[in-house]
C-alpha positions, -999 to +999 in steps of 0.1 A: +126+134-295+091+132-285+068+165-270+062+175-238+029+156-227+030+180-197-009+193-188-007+226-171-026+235-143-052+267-153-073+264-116-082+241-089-113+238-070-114+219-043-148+198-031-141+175-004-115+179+027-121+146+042-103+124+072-086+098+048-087+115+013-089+152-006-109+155-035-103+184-061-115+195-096-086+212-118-087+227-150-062+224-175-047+229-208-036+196-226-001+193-245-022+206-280-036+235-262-073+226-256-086+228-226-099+199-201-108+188-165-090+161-144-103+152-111-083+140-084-080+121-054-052+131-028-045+106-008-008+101+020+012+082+014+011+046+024+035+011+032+031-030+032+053-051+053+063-082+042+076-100+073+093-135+069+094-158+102+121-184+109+101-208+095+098-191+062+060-182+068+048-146+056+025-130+081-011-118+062-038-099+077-076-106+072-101-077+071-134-065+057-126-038+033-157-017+028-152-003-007-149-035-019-174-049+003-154-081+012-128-098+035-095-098+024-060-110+029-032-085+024+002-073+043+007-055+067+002-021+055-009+014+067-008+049+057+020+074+067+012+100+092+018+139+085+058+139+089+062+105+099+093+085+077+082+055+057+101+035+073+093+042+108+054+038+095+068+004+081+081-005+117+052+008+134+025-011+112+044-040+114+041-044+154+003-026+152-015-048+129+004-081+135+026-076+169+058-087+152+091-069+154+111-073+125+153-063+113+170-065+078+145-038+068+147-036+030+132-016+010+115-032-020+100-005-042+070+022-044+039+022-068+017+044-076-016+026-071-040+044-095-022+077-114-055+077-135-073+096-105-050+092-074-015+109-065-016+076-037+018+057-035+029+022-016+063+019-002+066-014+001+093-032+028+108-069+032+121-077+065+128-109+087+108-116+118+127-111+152+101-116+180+062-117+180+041-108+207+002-093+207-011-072+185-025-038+191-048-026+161-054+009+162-089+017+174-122+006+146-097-017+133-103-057+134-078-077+121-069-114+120-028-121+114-023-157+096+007-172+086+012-185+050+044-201+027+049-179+000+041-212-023+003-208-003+002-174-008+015-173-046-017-203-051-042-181-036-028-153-058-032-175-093-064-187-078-077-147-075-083-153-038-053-125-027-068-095-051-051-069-032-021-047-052+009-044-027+004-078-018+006-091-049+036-064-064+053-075-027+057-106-035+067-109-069+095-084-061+105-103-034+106-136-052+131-121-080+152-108-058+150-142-039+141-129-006+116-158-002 
């Protein structure tokens, strides 16, 4: 049987208290007893949405993403409010960023997106389009919606033109389990 890898938690200092993200230094005491630092990003919780139309198209969204300085395609996806349930964020992010009203909600997983420096985790959904009508972004937020085949979207994907995470876990979950 292997040890305990556990790392105990000696103190915590926190540094930044911001809109999106916490930021906190902790000092610690590694599984052989020495001591170390870990700093950590806390970050809610968030979901993805992929939503599958009658014609088999999977709705994207296209928007700058300022850490990364670039335009991207990705799901549907949001973060979950402060006692909010995932899948009523799912439901609600759905409609916001794309207008579309979905049903056989299923739930395809939950990563954690970077556990080197970041307690952040994706819920991510599958569901089947019902009715589309306008969007309504939530305010600061510009978005494009686009329809794509998942054949498109899996090209773009080996191509590196779809870089972003959920989308890319999304799909290939959804694929094995021959949702699309």
């Amino acid at each position: 049987m292997k040890s305990s890898l556990l790392e105990k938690t000696i103190a915590r200092k926190d540094i930044y208290n911001g809109k999106v993200v916490k930021l906190h230094v902790d000092d610690i005491m590694l599984p052989d007893g020495t001591a170390s630092k870990r700093e950590v990003v806390d970050h809610c919780k968030g979901v993805c949405v992929l939503a599958v139309d009658s014609e088999d198209k999977i709705y994207l969204v296209e928007q700058y993403r300022y850490p990364v300085s670039s335009q991207i395609l990705e799901l549907p996806a949001g973060k979950v409010e402060e006692g909010e349930d995932m899948f009523e964020c799912a439901v609600r992010e759905l409609s916001e960023e794309t207008g579309v009203s979905g049903s056989d909600y299923e739930l395809l997983g939950s990563f954690y997106v970077s556990p080197g420096f970041t307690d952040e985790e994706i819920y991510m959904y599958f569901c089947r389009v019902d009715d589309k009508k306008d969007s309504h972004p939530d305010e600061g937020e510009f978005i494009y919606t686009q329809r794509y085949s998942a054949e498109e979207i899996f090209e773009m994907i080996e191509k590196g033109d779809i870089k972003d995470g959920k989308t890319i876990m999304a799909m290939y979950i959804a694929s094995s389990r021959k949702l699309i």
